[in-house]
C-alpha positions as CSV (number, residue, x, y, z in Angstrom):
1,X,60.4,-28.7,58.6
2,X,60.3,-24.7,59.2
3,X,59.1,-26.6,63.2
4,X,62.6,-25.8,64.5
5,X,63.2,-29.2,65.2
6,X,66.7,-31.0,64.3
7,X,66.1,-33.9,61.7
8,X,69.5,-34.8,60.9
9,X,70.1,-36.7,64.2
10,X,73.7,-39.0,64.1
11,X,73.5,-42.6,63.9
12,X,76.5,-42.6,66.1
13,X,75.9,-40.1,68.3
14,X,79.7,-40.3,69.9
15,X,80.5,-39.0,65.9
16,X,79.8,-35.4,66.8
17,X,83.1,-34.3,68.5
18,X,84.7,-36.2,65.1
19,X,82.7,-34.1,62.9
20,X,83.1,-30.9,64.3
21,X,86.9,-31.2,63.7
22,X,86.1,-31.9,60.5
23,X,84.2,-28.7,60.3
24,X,87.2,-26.6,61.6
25,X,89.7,-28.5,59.7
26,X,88.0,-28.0,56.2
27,X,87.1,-24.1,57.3
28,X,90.7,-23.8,57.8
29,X,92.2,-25.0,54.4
30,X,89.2,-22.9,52.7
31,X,90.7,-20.2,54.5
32,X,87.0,-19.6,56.2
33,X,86.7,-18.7,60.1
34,X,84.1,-20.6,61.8
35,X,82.4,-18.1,64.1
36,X,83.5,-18.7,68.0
37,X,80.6,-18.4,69.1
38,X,78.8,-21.0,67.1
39,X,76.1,-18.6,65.3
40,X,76.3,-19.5,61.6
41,X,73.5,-16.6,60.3
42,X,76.4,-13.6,59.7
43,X,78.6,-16.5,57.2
44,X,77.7,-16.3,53.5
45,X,75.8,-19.5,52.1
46,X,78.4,-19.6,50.1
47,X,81.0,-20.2,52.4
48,X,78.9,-22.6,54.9
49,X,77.8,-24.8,51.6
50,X,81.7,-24.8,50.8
51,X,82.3,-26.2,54.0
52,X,79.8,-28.5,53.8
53,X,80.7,-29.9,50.2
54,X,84.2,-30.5,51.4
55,X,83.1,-32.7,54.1
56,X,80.5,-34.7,52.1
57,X,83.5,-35.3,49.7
58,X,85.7,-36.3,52.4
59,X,83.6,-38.4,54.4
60,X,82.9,-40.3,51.0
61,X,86.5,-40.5,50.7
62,X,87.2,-41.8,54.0
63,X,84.0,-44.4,53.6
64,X,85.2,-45.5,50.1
65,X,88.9,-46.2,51.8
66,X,87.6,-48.2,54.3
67,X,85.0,-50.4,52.3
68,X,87.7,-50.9,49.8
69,X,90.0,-52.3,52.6
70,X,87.2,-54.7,53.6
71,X,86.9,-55.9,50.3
72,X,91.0,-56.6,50.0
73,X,90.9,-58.3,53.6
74,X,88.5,-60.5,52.7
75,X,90.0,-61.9,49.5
C-alpha cells in the first residue's frame, strides 16, 4: 500500500461529485472546515475520521432506506 497508488477506486465512478458534497455537508454540521485547497495533511485525524464516520453512517442509512423500499414494493 505505502506505493502511492489509490485502491479505493468507485464502482460508480459518476458517484464522486455526490460524495464530495457529502464530505462538505457532514464537515459543515461538525462545524469542521474542509481545506480549499484540497490538502488534508494540516486537519487533525481526529476531525478527517469524524468526517468519515458520518458518512459511513449516512451512506448505510441512505442504502438501508432504499433496500427497505425494495423490499415494501415488492410485496
Amino acid at each position: 500500500m505505502g506505493t502511492g497508488s489509490k485502491s479505493n477506486t468507485l464502482v460508480v465512478p459518476q458517484a464522486n461529485q455526490a460524495l464530495e458534497q457529502l464530505k462538505f455537508e457532514v464537515a459543515q454540521e461538525l462545524g469542521i472546515s474542509i481545506p480549499q485547497d484540497g490538502y488534508y495533511g494540516f486537519m487533525a485525524t481526529r476531525d478527517t475520521g469524524a468526517i468519515g464516520g458520518h458518512i459511513t453512517r449516512r451512506l448505510v442509512q441512505i442504502a438501508e432506506q432504499s433496500l427497505a423500499g425494495q423490499s415494501q414494493s415488492r410485496r
